[in-house]
C-alpha positions in Angstrom: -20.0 -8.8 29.4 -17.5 -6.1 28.2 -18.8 -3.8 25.3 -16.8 -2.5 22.9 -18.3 0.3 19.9 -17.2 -0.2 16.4 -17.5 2.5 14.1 -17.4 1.9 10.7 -19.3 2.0 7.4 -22.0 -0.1 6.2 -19.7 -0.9 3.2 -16.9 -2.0 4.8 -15.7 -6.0 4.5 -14.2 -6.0 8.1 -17.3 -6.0 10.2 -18.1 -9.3 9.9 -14.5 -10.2 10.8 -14.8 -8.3 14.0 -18.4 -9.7 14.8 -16.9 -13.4 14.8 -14.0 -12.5 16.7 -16.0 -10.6 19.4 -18.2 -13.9 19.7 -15.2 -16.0 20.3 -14.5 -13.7 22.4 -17.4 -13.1 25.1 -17.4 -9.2 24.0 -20.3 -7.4 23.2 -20.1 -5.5 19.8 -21.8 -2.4 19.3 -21.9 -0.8 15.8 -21.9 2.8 14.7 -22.1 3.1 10.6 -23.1 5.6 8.0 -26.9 3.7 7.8 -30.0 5.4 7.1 -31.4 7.2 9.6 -35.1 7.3 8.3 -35.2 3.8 8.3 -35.5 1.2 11.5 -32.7 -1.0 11.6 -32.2 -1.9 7.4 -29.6 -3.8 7.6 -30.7 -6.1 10.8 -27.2 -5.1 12.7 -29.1 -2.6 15.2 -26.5 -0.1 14.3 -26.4 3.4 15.6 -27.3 5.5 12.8 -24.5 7.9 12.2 -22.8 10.7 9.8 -19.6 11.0 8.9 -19.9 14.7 8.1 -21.9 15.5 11.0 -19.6 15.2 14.2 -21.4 16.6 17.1 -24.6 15.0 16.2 -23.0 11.7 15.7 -21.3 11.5 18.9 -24.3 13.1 20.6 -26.2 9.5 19.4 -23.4 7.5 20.5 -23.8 8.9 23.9 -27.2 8.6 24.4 -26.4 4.5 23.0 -23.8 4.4 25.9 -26.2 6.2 28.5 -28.1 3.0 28.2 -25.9 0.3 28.2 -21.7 1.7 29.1 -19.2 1.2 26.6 -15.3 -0.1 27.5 -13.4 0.4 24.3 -13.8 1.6 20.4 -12.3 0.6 17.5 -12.4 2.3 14.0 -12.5 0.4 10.3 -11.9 3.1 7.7 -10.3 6.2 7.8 -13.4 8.4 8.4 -14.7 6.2 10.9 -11.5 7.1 12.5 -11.9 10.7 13.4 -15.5 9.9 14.7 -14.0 6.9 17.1 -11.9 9.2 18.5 -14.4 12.0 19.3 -16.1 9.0 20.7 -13.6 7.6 22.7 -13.3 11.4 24.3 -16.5 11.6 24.8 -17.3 8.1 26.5 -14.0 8.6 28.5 -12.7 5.5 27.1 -8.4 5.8 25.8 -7.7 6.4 22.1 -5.9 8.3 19.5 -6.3 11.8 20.1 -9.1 13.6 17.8 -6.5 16.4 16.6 -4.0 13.6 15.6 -6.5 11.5 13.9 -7.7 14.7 12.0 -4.1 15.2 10.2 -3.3 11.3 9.4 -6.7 11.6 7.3 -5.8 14.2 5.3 -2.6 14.5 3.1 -1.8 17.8 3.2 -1.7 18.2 7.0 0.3 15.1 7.5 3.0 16.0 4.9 3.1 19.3 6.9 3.0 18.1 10.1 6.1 15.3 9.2 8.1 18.3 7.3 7.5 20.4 10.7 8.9 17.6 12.7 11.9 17.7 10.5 11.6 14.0 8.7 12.1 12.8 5.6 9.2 14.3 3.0 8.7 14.6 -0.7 8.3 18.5 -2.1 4.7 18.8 -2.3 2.4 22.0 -2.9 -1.1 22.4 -3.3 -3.7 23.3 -6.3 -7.4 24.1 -6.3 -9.5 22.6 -8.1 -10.7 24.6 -10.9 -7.3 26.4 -11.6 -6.7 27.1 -15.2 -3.5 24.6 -16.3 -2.2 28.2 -17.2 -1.6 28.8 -13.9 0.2 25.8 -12.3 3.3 26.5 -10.7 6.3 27.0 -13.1 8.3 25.2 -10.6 7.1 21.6 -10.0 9.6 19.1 -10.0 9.0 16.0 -12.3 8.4 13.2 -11.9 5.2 14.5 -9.7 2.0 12.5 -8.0 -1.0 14.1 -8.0 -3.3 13.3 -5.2 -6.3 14.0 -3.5 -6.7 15.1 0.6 -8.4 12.5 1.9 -9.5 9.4 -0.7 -7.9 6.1 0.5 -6.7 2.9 -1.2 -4.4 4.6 -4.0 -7.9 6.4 -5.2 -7.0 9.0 -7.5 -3.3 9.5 -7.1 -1.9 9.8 -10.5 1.8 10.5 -11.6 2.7 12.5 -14.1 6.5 12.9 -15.8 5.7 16.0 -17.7 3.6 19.6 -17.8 1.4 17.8 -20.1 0.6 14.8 -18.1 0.4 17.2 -14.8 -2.3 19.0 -16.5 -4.1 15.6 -17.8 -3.6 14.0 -14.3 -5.3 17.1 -12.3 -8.4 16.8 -14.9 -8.5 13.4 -14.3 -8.7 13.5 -10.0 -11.1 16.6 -10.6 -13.8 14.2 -12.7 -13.3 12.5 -9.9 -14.0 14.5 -7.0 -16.9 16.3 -9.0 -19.0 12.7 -8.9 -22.3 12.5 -6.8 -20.7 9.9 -4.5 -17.5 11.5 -3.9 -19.5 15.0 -3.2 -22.2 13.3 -0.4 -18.7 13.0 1.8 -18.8 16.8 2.1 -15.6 16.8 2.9 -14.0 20.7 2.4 -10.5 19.2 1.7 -12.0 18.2 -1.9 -11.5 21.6 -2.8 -7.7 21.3 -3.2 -5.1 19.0 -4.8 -1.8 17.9 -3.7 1.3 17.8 -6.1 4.1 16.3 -4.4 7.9 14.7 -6.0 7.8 11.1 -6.8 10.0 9.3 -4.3 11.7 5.9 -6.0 12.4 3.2 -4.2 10.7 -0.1 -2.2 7.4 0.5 -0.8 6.3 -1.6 2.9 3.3 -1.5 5.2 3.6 -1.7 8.6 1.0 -2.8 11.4 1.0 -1.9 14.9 -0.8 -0.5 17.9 0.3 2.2 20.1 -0.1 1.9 23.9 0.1 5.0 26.2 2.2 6.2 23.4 4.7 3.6 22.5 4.6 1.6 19.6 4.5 -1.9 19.3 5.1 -3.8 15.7 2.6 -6.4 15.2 3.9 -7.0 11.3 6.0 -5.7 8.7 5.1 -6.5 5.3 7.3 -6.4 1.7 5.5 -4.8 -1.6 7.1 -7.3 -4.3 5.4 -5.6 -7.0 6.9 -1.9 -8.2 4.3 0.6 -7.7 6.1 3.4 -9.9 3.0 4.3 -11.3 1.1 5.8 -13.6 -1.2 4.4 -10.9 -0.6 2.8 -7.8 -3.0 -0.4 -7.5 -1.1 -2.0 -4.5 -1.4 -6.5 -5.4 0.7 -8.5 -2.9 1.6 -7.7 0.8 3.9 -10.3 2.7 5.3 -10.9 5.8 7.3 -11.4 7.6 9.7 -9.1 5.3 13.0 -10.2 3.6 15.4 -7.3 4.5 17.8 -7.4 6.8 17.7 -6.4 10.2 19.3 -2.9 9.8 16.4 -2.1 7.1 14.1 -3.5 9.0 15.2 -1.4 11.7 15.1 2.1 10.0 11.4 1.4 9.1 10.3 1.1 12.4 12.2 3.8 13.4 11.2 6.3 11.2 7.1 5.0 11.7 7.5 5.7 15.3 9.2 8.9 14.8 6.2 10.0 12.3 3.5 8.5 14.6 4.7 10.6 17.4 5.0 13.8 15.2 0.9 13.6 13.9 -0.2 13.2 17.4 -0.9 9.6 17.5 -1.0 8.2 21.2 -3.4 4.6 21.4 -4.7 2.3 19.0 -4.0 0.5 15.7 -1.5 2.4 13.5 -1.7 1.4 10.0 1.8 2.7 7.7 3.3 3.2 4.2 6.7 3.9 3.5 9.1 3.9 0.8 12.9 3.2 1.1 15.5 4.3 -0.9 19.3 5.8 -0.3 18.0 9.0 0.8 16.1 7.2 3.7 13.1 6.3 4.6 10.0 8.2 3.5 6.6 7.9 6.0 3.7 8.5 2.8 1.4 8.0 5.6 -0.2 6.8 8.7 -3.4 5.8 9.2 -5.5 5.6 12.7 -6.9 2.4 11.8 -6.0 -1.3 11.4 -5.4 -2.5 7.8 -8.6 -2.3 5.0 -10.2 -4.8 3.5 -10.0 -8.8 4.2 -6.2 -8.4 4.2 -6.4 -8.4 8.1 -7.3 -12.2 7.7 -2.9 -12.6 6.2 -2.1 -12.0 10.2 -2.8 -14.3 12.8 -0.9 -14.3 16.6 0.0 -16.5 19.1 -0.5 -15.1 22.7 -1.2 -16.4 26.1 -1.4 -20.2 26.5 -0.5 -20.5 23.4 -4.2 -19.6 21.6 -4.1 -18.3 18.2 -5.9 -15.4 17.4 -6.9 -12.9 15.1 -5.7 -9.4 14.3 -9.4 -8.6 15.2 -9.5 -10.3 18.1 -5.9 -8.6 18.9 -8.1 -5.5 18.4 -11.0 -5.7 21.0 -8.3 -7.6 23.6 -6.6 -3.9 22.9 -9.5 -1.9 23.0 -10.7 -3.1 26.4 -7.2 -2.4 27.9 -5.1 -5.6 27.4 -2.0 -5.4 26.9 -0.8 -7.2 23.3 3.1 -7.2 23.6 2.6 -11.4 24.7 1.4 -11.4 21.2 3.7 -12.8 18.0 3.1 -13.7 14.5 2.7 -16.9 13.6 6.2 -18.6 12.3 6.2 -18.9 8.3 5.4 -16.5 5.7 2.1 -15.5 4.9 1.0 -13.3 2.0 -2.3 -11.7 0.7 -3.1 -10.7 -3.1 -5.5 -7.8 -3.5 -7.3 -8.9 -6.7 -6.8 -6.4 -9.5 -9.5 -5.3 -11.1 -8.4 -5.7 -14.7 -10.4 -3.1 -16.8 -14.1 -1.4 -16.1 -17.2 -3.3 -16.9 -20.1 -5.4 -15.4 -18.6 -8.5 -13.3 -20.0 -11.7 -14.5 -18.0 -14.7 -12.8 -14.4 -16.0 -11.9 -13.6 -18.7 -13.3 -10.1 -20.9 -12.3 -11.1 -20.5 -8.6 -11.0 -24.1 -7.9 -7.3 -24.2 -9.6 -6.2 -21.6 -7.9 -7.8 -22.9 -4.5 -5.6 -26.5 -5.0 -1.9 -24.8 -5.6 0.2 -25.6 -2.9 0.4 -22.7 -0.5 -2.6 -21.1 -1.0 -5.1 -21.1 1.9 -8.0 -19.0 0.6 -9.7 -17.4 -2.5 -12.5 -14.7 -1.4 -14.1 -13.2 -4.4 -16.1 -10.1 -2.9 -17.3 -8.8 -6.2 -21.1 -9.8 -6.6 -22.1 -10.7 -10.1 -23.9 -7.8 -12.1 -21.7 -5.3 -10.5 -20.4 -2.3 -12.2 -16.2 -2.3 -11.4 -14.0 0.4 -12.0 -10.2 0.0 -12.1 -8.0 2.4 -10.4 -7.2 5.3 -9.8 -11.3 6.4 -9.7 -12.4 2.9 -8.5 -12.4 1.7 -5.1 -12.5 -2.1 -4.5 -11.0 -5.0 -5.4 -12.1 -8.3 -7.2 -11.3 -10.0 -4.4 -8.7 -11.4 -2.0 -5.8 -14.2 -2.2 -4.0 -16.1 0.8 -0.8 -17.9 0.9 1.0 -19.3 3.8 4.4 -21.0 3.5 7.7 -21.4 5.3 9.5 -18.8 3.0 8.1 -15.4 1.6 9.3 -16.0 -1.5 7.1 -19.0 -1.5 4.1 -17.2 -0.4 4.5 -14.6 -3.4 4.9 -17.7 -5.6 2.2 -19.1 -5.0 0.0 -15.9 -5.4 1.3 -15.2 -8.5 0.6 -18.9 -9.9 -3.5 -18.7 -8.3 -3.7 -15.6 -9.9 -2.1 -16.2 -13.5 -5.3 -19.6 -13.4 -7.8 -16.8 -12.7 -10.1 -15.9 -15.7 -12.5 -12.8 -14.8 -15.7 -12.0 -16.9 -16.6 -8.6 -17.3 -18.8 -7.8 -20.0 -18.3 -4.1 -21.4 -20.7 -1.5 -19.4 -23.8 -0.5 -21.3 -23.5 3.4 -22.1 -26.3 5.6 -20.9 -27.5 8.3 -22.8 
């Protein structure tokens, strides 16, 4: 039976997805997650125990894992799992994304230099430490300005700001952030700078694909209906396939493929955001991974004898050295709702679910939020309340739908108890 290691955290929502897909599949899943160590087997998934911040002693477990039983392919969900599959994937001899390439598409900084090297399209962007006196930021910064930190993911802690005053309130704001206990365990050095970079208008798409020996291959493009113009930049609804014509369509993939090439990327999934506008098209970044979350589950392929299957399941066929250019998108529209969370407090319920369930279009309502738990909005919170699905023969459709489950939605939060 082919074996295939999947590195992730223990947090993360796709690792169930990719358990179910390997079973369909006759593969052998092997997990690698940020677990404790000190404990045998807690969570009953007989993970190898593993540390983001601790490289060479993380892979050194992996091997001794694959000394045992061989390995054929690795996947990564999450950016940080991302750098440690590809050490792996060295390691084990097995192909992937290069380490050094990984390294710069997690971190913000060293992508925007690496794409401004390579000559493409990029917003003016600087750095700050954290810690400098607002006396002391730049005189030159061109408004309006994001504020953003290395290497937090999901839209955490990336803040505009149209004015000196809401520069200097912004780069508080990410610092509270980066000073809390659970940002700190990632002991991640790049929290000890900020990046300030222009504010690019325009449309914003995602794109999904997977590199092979260095080519790319589009497995989706997906629209961004909603304006993310900030203050914040909670993404909602993703859709595919997208609505602009060909020639847009076209620059997209072009200028993703040019920006993949220029960070270093070679084989794997390739996760991108972009924003479009007169000037061109602007790569905000790449990620060495597939899409986050349950929004994976909006994508579903057709490929050999005419079996439908997964993006997961696209994944592991990858990973073990199949080929996936047989593989196309389902005909129709479908479209995914990232649940906003809509202010902090301590989740009791949803109500409208079963509403929402019955509209026509929609094919799924996952809440993911367990009741009791403390949620946090954007920028400094990191989840959603849960996921929406819509599939229809138009994309305009989809979105429709989507908006209508949501608006029947009622959420229950109950105002957090202060500790003092």
């Amino acid at each position: 039976m082919p074996r295939v290691l999947v590195i992730a955290t223990t947090t993360g929502y796709q690792t169930r997805a990719f358990g179910e897909a390997a079973e369909e599949l006759g593969v052998d899943l092997v997990f690698a997650t940020d677990r404790c160590h000190q404990l045998d087997n807690p969570w009953r998934d007989d993970a190898v125990p593993v540390r983001f911040h601790d490289e060479p002693r993380s892979v050194a477990a992996i091997e001794e894992m694959a000394g045992d039983a061989p390995v054929d392919g690795v996947l990564a969900v999450g950016d940080r799992p991302a750098v440690l599959a590809a050490l792996a994937a060295v390691a084990l001899g097995v192909p992937g994304h290069p380490p050094g390439g990984v390294r710069v598409c997690g971190n913000k900084l060293d992508t925007r230099r690496r794409l401004q090297a390579a000559g493409l399209s990029c917003p003016q962007f600087r750095t700050l430490r954290v810690g400098t006196n607002p006396e002391a930021f730049p005189a030159d910064i061109v408004f309006p300005c994001v504020v953003k930190p290395l290497t937090l993911s999901g839209s955490r802690g990336v803040i505009r700001a149209n004015s000196p005053t809401e520069l200097r309130a912004a780069v508080s704001r990410v610092c509270r952030l980066l000073a809390r206990g659970e940002v700190r365990q990632r002991r991640d050095p790049s929290d000890a700078q900020l990046l300030v970079e222009t504010f690019i208008p325009g449309r914003e798409y995602a794109l999904e694909g997977v590199m092979e020996n260095g080519a790319l291959h589009i497995l989706a493009l997906f629209d961004k209906p909603d304006p993310l113009d900030g203050p914040f930049f909670e993404e909602t609804i993703y859709v595919t396939p997208s609505a602009e014509p060909d020639a847009t369509r076209d620059r997209i993939v072009g200028a993703v493929t040019e920006s993949a090439r220029a960070l270093g990327l070679h084989h794997g999934p390739v996760h991108a955001e972009c924003r479009v506008n007169e000037r061109g098209v602007f790569v905000l970044e790449i990620a060495a991974r597939p899409i986050g979350g349950l929004c994976a589950r909006a994508l579903s392929f057709r490929g050999r004898g005419d079996r439908v299957v997964s993006l997961e399941e696209l994944l592991l066929r990858h990973a073990l050295g199949e080929p996936v250019r047989g593989y196309r998108l389902l005909p129709g529209a479908s479209a995914v709702m990232m649940i906003p969370i809509p202010r902090a407090g301590i989740y009791r319920r949803m109500e409208g679910g079963s509403i929402a369930s019955g509209i026509s279009g929609i094919v799924d309502l996952v809440v993911t939020a367990k009741p009791d738990q403390h949620l946090e909005p954007l920028p400094e919170g990191a989840s959603y309340l849960g996921f929406i699905f819509a599939r229809t023969e138009d994309p305009a459709d989809a979105v429709r739908a989507l908006r209508q489950a949501h608006e029947t939605l009622n959420v229950v939060i109950d105002a957090s108890i202060p500790v003092v």
